[in-house]
N, C-alpha and C positions, 0 to 999 in steps of 0.2 A: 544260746549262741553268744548272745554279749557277756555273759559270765564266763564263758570259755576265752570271746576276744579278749577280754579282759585282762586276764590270768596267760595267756598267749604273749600279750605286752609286758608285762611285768616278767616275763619267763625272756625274752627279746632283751628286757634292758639289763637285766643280772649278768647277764650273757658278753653284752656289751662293757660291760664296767667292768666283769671279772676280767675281759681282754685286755683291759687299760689298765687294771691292777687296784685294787681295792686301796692296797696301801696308799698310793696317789691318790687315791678317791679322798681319804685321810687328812694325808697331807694337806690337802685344795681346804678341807672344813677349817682345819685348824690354823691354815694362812688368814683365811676369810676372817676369822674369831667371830666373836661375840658383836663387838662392835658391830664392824662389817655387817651382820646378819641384820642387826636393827635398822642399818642406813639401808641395806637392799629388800627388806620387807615394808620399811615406813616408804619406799618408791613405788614398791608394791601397791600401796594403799593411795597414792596417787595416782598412779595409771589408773587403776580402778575407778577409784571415787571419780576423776574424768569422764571415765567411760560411763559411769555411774549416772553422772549429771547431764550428761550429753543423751542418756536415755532417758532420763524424769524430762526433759525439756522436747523428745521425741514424742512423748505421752498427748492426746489431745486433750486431756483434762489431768491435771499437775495435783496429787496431794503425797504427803509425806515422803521425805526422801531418803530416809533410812531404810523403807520400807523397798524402795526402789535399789536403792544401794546393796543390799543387803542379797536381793532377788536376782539380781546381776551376776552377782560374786558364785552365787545357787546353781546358778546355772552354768556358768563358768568350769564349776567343778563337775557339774553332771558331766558335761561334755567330756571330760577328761577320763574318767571313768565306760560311760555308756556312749559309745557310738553312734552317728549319724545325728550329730545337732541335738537330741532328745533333751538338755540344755536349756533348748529354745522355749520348748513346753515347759518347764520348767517355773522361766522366769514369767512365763504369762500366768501359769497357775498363783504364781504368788502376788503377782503385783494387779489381777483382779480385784483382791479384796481392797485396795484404795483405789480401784480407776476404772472397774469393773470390766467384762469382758469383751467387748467389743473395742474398748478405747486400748485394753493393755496388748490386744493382737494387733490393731494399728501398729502400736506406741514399738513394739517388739521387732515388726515387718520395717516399719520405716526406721530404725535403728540400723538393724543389718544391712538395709540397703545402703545410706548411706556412708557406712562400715566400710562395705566393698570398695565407696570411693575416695574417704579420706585415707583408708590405709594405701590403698595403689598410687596417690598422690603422696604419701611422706614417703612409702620405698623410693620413688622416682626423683622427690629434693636430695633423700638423702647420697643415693647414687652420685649424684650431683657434687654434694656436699664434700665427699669424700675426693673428688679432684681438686675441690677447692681448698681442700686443708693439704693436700699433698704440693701445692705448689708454696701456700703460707709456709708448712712447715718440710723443707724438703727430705722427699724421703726416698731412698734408691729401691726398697722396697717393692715400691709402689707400681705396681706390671697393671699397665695402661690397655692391655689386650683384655687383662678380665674385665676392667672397668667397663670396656665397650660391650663386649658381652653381657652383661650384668645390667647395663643401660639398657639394652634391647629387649632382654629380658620381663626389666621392670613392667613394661607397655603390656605384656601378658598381664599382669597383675591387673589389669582394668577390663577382664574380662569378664571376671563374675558380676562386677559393676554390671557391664551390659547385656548380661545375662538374665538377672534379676530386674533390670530394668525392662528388658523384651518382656518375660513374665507378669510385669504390673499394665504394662503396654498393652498387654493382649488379652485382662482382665482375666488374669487367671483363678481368682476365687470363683466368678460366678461357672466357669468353666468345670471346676471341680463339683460345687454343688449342682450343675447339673448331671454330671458323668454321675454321682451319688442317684439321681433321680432314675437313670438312666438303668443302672445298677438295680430298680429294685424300691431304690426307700422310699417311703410319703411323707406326706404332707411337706415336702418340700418347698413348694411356692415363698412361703417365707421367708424359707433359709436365701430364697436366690434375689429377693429383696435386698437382705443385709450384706450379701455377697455382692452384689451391681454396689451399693451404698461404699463398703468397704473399698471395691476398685477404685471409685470416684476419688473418697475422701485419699485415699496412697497416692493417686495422681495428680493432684491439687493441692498435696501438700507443701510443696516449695513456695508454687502460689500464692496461697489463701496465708500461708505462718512462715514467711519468709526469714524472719525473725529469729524463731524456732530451729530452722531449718540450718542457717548460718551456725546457729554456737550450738547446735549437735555435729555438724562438722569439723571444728576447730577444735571443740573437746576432744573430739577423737582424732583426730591430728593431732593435737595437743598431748595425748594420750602415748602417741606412739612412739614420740619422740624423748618420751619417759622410760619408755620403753628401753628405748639406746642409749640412755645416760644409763639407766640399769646393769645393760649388761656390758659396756664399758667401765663401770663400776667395779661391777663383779670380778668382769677380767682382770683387771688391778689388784684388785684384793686377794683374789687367788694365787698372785706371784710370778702370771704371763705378762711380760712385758712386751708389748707387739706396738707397732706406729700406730696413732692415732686415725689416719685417714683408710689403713688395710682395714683395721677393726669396724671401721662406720662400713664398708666395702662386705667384708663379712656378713656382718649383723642384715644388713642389706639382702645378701643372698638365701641368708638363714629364712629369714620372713619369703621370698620369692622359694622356694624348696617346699615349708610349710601349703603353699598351695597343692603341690602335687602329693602332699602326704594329705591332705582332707579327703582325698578319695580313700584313703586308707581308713578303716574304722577302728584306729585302737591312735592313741598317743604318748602312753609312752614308752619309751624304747626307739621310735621312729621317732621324735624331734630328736632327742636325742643323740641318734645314726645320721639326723640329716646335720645337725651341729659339729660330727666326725671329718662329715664329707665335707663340706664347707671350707671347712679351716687346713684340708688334706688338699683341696681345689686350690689353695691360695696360699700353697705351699710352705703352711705350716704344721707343724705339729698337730695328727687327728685328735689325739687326746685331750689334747687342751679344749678340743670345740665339745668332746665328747662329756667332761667335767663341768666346764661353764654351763652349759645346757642345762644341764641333771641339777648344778645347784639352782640356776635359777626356775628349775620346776619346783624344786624344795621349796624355793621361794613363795614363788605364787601360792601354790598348796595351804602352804602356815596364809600369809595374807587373806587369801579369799576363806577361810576354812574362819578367820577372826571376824572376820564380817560376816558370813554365812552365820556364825552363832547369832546374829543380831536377830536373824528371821521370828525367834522364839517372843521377840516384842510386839504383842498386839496391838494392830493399827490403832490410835484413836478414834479413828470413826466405831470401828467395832466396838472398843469400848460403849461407846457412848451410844450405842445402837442395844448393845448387852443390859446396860442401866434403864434404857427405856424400858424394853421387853420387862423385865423385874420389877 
């Protein structure tokens, strides 16, 4: 089934591009150049490496950052590809062998979570943001009815927040490891030890690693708004000249759309279509949101796919775990 979703999205976005015309598709690479591509992939590698650090700093016991770096990016792509977070698994398989398995499910869990709230917090500045550049920089453009809409909208964005957050609230590990027991399996008692344990340590975390807790949120705040230097980058580059404040307004919505396409199990072709709509909603050109989008997947892809190679570099712990054995 995820081989078929798969190949369903990629059939979706051919689809989409041949509507908007390959030729322009073209056009948009060859505006961009060379150049271009190195500034919007080395942004690349900032967003990331942000998110990157804001996850090794999520971790309850900190070793190698490459290795964390690297496992991010891993996952990053799963996602893109397979369906339903499987991503998520991913980056814990890999970043156990420096942090081992309990601490990198932590480190993975509290990441996301507070994911959900630094990103619903930079949609909602940036919202913001975008009225305040419209008055700095005046723009007739500037249709004050989506802004409002788009404001209102933001405040959904703090949903999964609290979502995920009821979920830790309500101890939902040891909940599962019993439904497991429940189900059938043994010798469970212990799994529901590490499971009460695991709740604790997710809901103490602010607490006890406040520290921690702060610059995993500002890296990814931090993150996001690399984000939007990106792809008002991008958009320059490719040869749409749109006001500065409609683009932050944009960009803005594009990220709030993205929500409602996570229930969708495939991506791409659908951010994509949601990049169409967006820039069709805000009464510009679909195409252009539908080109921007598609390159800056290209984008990511090259980025995370140069880091993902790093994975092949064995931890030093291992090493050094390997020489003993010998």
């Amino acid at each position: 089934m995820r081989i078929v979703l798969f190949i369903l999205s990629l059939a979706i976005l051919f689809f989409l591009l041949k509507s908007i015309g390959f030729d322009k598709l073209a056009d948009a690479f060859v505006k961009v150049g060379w150049s271009g591509a190195v500034i919007l992939i080395c942004c690349g590698f900032l967003e990331n490496g942000s998110d990157a650090l804001g996850l090794y700093y999520a971790l309850p016991q900190r070793k190698n950052f490459l290795r964390v770096f690297s496992s991010n990016c891993l996952g990053a792509l799963t996602n893109y590809i397979i369906p339903w977070e499987v991503g998520e698994l991913v980056k814990i398989g890999m970043i156990k062998e420096v942090a081992g398995s309990a601490n990198s499910i932590k480190g993975v869990i509290l990441w996301n979570y507070i994911y959900k709230l630094s990103k619903g917090c930079s949609i909602f500045a940036l919202v913001v943001l975008s009225l305040i550049v419209s008055f700095i920089m005046p723009d007739e453009t500037y249709q004050l009815d989506k802004f409002w809409l788009i404001l209102l909208c933001s405040f959904l964005g703090f949903l999964p927040y609290f979502g995920m957050m009821i979920l830790i609230k309500s101890n939902i590990s040891v909940k599962v490891v019993k439904l497991l027991k429940y189900l059938g399996k043994k010798n469970t008692d212990e799994l529901i030890k590490k499971a009460e344990q695991m709740d604790k340590d997710l809901k103490l975390f602010k607490k006890e690693r406040p520290l921690d807790y702060k610059r995993t949120f500002w890296l990814q705040y931090f993150a996001r708004h690399v984000s939007l230097l990106t792809f008002l980058l991008c958009t320059y580059f490719a040869g749409f000249d749109y006001s500065l404040s409609t683009l932050i307004l944009i960009h803005c919505s594009i990220n709030l759309g993205n929500y409602i396409s996570a229930v969708i199990p495939m991506k791409f072709g659908v951010g994509e279509g949601i990049g169409f709509l967006m820039f069709t909603f805000m009464g510009l050109p679909g195409e252009a949101g539908g080109l921007v989008t598609f390159i800056l997947r290209i984008k990511a892809i090259i980025a995370m796919s140069l880091v993902s190679s790093l994975i092949i570099v064995k931890p030093r712990e291992d090493q050094a775990d390997q020489k003993t054995c010998l």
